[in-house]
N, C-alpha and C positions, 0 to 999 in steps of 0.2 A: 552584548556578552562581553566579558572584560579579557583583559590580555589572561589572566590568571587562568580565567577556564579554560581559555582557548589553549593555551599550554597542558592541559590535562588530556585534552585529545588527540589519540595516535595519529599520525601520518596515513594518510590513505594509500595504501598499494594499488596502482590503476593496470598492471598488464600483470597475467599469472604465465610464469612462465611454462607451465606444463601444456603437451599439445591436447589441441581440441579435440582428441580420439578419447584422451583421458576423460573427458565428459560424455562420452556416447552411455554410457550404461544407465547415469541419472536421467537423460533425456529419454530412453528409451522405459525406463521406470514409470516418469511423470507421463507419455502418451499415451502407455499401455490399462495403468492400473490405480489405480484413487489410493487418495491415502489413509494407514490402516489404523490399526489403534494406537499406533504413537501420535497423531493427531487428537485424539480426541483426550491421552494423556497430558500433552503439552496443553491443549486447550484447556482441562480444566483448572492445573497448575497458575497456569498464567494469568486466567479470567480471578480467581483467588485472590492472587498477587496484583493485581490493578485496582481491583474492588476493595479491598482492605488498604493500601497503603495510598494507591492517587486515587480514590474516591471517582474512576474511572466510571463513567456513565455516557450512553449513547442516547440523540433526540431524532424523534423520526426514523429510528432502522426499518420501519414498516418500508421505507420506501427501494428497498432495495430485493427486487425479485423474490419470489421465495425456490424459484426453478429457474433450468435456463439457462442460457449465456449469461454473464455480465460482467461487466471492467470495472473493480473497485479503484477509484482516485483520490487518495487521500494525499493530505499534504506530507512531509517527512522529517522530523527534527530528530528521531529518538530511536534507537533498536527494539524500542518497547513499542514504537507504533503499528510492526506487524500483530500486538496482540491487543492494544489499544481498539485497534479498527476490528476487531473479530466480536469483543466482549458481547455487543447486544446482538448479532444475527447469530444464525444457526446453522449457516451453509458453512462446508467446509471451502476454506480459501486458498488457494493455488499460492506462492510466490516464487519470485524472480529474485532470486540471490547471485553476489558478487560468488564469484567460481572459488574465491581464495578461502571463503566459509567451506570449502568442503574437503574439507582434512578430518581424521580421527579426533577424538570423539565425535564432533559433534554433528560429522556426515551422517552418522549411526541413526542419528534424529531427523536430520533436514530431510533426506531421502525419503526415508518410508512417511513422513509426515508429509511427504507433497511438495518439498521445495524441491526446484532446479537451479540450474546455473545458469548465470552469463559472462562471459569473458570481458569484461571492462579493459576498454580500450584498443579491442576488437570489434571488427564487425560482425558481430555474434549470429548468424542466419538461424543456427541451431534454435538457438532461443525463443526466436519469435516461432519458427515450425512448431516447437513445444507447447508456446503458449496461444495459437493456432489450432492447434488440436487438443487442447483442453477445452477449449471455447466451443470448438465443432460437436463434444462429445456433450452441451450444456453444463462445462463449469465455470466457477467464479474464479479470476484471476485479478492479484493488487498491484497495480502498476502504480511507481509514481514519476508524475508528471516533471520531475525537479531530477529525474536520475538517484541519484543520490540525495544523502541527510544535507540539509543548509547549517551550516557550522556559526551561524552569526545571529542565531535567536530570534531569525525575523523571515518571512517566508522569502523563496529566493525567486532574486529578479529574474534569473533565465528559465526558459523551459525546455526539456529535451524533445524532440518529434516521436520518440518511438510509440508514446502512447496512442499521440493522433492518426502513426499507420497502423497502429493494430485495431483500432476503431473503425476507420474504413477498411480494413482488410475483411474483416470480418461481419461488420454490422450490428455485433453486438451493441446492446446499449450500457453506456458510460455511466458509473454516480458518482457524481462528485463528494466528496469527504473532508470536513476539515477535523481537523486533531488540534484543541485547544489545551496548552499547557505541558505540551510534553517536552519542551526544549529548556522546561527544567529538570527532567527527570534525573540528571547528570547531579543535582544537590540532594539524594538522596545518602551520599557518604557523607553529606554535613549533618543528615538526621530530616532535613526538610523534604520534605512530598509534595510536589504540588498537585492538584486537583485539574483531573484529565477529564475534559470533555470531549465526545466524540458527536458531529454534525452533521449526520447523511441529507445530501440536498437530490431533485428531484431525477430520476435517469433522463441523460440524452442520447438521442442516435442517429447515426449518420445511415446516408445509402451504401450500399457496397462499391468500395470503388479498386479493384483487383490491384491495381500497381500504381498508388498513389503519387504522386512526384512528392519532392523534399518540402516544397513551401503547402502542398495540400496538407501533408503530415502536421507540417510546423503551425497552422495557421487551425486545427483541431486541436491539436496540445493547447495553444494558445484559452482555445474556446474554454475548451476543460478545465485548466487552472483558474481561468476567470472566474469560473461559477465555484472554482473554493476556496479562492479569496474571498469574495461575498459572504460563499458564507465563515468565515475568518474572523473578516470584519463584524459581522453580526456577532457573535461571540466575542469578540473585542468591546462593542458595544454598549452591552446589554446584559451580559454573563449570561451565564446554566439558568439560573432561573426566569431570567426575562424571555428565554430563546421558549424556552419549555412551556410559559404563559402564552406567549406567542401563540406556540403550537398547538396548546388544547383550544384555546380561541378559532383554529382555524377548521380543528375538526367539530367543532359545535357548529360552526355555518354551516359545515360541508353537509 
């Protein structure tokens, strides 16, 4: 990514000052009650808007439950990737948004569509309780492994632990997801689209393990991102249609 783009992107706010009481009403929203038809408004909106301008397409979404718990893991370059990762399944998806997205307008949306908050730069207990009991009640929830967007156009070296405890907290099983091309989507004010491939690779799952220590956490995140790099690189590779040949070759053996 050049200095130029990097300049176009805002500064990240990491601690919201407002107390964490201020979020009890969205967490208690996201335990109680699914989200209603502003969900499936944004969703069709959005799915529109990928298909027509990044030529957004998913390969193997068969492989992601169609009931159920499950932990969606994609990777994160883009604000479009929470609808990037939605286009080819059907299941309504849970996410975990920075607390500072929930101001007017656009709270109006997040809420009843299903997001909640996290307090970034906190240790957010609220959050995982939320996304805990989304899980227990069999929803889908998108976690990324990365915390946050990678700001440098290439997937990011660190990983955060939260995902690998809420994998053993829970036992849900894990898909890994890669998102190819969306860390252009920022040259769309130049008129340029790029072509958004979405990669669901196959679910993992761990035992349940109640109070995981930091490096069990750290060393599941770990596993998780491995497998969507892989498939990263496979899409790096090969492109959309080499992945996709791939793919029906694999279901003609099967």
């Amino acid at each position: 990514m050049t200095q130029e783009n990097l300049t176009h992107i805002k500064e990240q706010v990491y601690k919201d000052p407002r107390p964490a009481e201020h979020f009890d009403r969205y967490h208690h929203r996201s335990r109680t009650t699914d989200p209603n038809w502003v969900y499936e408004a944004v969703r069709i909106a959005t799915t529109l808007h990928a298909w027509i301008f990044f030529r957004a397409r998913g390969i193997a979404a068969e492989k992601v439950p169609a009931r159920g718990p499950v932990i969606l893991a994609p990777n994160h370059f883009s604000f479009m990737d929470h609808f990037f990762m939605g286009v080819s399944i059907r299941r309504k998806v849970r996410f975990m948004a920075k607390s500072q997205l929930f101001t007017p307008p656009m709270v109006w949306i997040y809420s009843p569509g299903g997001v909640f908050p996290v307090r970034r730069g906190f240790a957010d207990e609220e959050a995982f309780i939320t996304a805990r009991s989304i899980l227990e009640r069999g929803g889908a929830i998108a976690m990324y492994s990365e915390g946050g967007r990678s700001r440098t156009g290439k997937l990011s070296d660190t990983v955060r632990p939260g995902i690998g405890r809420l994998a053993l907290q829970t036992g849900a099983p894990v898909v890994p997801i890669a998102i190819h091309g969306s860390s252009k989507v920022r040259n769309w004010k130049r008129l340029r689209f790029p072509k958004v491939t979405v990669l669901y690779g196959d679910p993992i799952r761990w035992d349940v393990v109640p109070e995981p220590t930091r490096d069990q956490q750290q060393a599941v995140a770990n596993e998780i991102f491995g497998e969507v790099r892989k498939l990263y690189a496979e899409l790096d590779a090969v492109g959309r249609r080499g992945v996709a040949a791939q793919r029906r070759r694999e279901l003609r053996r099967a």
